[in-house]
N, C-alpha and C positions, 0 to 999 in steps of 0.2 A: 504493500500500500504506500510504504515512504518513498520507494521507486516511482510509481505512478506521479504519486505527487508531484516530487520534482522531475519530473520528464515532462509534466505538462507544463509547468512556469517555465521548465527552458523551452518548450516549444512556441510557447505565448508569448514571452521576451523575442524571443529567434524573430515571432512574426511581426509584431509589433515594431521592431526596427529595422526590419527589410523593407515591409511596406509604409513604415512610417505612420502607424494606427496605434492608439492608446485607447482603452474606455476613457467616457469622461467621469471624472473625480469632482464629486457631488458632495457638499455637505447639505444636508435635513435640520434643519432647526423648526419654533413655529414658541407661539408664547402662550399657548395654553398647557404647556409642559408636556416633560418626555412620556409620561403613562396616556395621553389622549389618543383616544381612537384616532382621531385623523390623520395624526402621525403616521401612526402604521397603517392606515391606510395608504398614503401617500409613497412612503419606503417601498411596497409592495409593489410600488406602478414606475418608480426611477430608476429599480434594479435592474428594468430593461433598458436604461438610458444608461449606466456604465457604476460603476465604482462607489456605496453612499454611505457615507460615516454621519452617525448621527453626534450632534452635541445640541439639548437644550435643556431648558432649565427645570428644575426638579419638582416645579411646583406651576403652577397659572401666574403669567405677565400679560393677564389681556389687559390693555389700557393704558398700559406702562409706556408706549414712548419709546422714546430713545434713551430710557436710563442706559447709564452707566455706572458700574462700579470704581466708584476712586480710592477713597479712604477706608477701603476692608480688603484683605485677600478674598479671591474665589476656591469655595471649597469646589470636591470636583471627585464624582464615584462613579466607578463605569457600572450600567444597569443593564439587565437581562429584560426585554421587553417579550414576554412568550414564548420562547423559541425563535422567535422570528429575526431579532437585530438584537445585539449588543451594542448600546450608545456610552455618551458621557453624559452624565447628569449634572449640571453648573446651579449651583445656591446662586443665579444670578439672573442678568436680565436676557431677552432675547437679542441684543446686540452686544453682552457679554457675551455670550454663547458664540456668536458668529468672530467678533476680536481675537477669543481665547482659541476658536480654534486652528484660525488662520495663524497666529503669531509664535503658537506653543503647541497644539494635542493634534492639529492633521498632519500625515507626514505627507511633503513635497507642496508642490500647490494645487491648488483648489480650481477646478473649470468654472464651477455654477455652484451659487447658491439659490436653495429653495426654501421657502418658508410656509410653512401650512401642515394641514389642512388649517385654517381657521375656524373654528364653531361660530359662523355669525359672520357676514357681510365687512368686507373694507371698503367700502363706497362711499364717495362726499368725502366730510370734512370730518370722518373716522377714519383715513388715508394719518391724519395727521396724531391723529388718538393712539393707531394700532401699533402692538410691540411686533406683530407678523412683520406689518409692512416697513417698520423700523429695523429690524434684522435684515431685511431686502436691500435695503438705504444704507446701513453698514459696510456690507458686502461693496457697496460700489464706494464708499469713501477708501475700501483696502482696491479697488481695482480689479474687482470681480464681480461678471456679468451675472444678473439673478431676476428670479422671482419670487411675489408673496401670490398663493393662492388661499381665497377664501373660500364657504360656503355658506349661503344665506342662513338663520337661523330660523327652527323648527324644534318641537320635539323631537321627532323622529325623524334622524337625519341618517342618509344611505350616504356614510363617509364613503364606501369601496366606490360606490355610481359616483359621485363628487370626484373623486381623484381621478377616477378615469377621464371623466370629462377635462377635468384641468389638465392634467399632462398632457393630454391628446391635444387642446389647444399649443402647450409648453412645447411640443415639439414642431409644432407648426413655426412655430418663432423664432428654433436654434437655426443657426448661430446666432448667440447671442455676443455682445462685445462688452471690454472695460467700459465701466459705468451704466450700461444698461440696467432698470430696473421695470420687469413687467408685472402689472397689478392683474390680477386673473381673479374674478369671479363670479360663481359658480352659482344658478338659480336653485332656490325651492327643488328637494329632489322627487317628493310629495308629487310635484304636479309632473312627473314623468319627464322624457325628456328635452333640454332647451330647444328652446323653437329658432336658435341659431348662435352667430359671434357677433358682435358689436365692437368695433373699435372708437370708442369714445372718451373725449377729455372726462374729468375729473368735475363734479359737481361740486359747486363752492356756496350754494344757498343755506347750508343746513335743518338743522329739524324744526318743526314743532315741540320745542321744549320751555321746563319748569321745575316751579321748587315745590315741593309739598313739605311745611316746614310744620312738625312735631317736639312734643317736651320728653325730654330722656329720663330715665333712675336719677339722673342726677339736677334734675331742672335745668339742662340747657335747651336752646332754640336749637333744635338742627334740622338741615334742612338735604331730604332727600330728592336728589336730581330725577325729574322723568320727562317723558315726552314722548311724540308719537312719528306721524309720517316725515319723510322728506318733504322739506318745501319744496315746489316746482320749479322748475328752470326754464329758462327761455328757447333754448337751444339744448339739443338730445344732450344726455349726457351719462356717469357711470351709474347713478341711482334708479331711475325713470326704466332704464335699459335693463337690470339687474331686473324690476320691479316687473317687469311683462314676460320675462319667461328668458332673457335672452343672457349666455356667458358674455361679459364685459372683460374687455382687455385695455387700458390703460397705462399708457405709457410715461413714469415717473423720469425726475430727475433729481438727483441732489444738490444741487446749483438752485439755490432759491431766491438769487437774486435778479432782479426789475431789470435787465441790460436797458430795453427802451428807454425807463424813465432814468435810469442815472448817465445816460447819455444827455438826457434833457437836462440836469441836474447838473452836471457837469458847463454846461454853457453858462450857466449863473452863476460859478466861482470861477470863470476864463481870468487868467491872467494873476490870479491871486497864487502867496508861495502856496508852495506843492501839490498846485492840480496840475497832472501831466493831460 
């Protein structure tokens, strides 16, 4: 058997550098932690896309952003998910996950990062909320092409139909390049399947939201966030789109700055020190 073994890595190496073919080296992160179904859903459908080392974080980072860990070490345990995948479990956030493993736990470099499954929609002005899509946005500040896939939320949610859907889009897209970041997602799986692809900007209206503000054990005001539909848009976009049955594909960047307006902005300090 140890023969077998290595006869086939040197047959694999052999070929891989004749014809100049590697899989691609995929890390899997996603911010509702390493035990979520959608995870392993997800691993399940990239292992035909090449090579996928899981690292996320140990516990749920939905909503988390773009934390990062500065002032504490990362603890960091490798977990048995099933049988199915052996990952790293990071006490961190989903863009701790994706730093730690590019810089120190993958070995060589990394082709694509993936982030998902998400339980629950990244569309609108939750692009900016999400730790998914913040692990995605990571990836491209290290110079590694990615995606976050989402899927709408439901009770009863068919992660394995989600994932397939998402990849299958995910590989419509490769090659992906440095800084790429594609937002993928995934309708209601309830209502059977998408009624197609959408490539649409990013909704900036947000919700129908509010405070419903209650007294604690301990008599304070506090006040719990809620709300309901997406506002409308004037022009299609990722919410509206998600909302009628259709996969949204969204294409992000990490450069969040105005070029227009500080072109403009720049004519009104002409000639003062240090505007070039």
């Amino acid at each position: 058997m140890t023969f077998l073994c290595v006869g086939y890595d040197l047959l694999r190496t052999t070929v891989e550098r004749y014809f100049g073919f590697a899989p691609m080296r995929i890390l899997l992160t996603n911010d509702d932690g390493i035990f979520a179904p959608g995870l392993a859903a997800l691993y399940k459908q990239l292992i035909d896309l090449g090579d996928v080392t899981v690292v996320a974080p140990t516990e749920s980072w939905s909503g988390a952003s773009h934390t990062i860990t500065f002032h504490e070490p990362l603890a960091c345990t490798k977990v048995q998910i099933g049988g199915l995948f052996t990952g790293f479990g990071v006490q961190g956030s989903p863009a701790d996950c994706v730093k730690l493993a590019s810089l120190q736990l993958h070995e060589g470099p990394i082709d694509l990062v993936v982030s998902g499954i998400n339980y629950g929609a990244n569309v609108g002005i939750n692009v900016y909320y999400s730790g998914t899509v913040a692990a995605a946005m990571e990836a491209a500040f290290l110079g590694i092409p990615s995606a976050a896939i989402s899927v709408a939320f439901e009770d009863q949610t068919d992660f394995d139909e989600a994932a397939g859907h998402g990849v299958g889009v995910l590989r419509k897209l490769l090659p992906l390049h440095a800084g790429d970041v594609m937002n993928i997602n995934v309708p209601l799986t309830s209502r059977g399947r998408p009624r197609g692809v959408r490539i649409v900007p990013q909704a900036i209206s947000g919700f129908h939201e509010y405070y419903i503000p209650h007294a604690n054990s301990s008599r304070e005001l506090v006040f719990q966030l809620a709300g309901g539909e997406h506002r409308q848009e004037k022009a299609p976009a990722d919410t509206m789109s998600l909302a009628d049955g259709y996969i949204t594909v969204t294409a992000l960047r990490p450069d969040m700055t105005d070029h227009e307006k500080t072109t403009a902005l720049r004519a009104r300090f002409k000639g003062e020190r240090g505007e070039v």
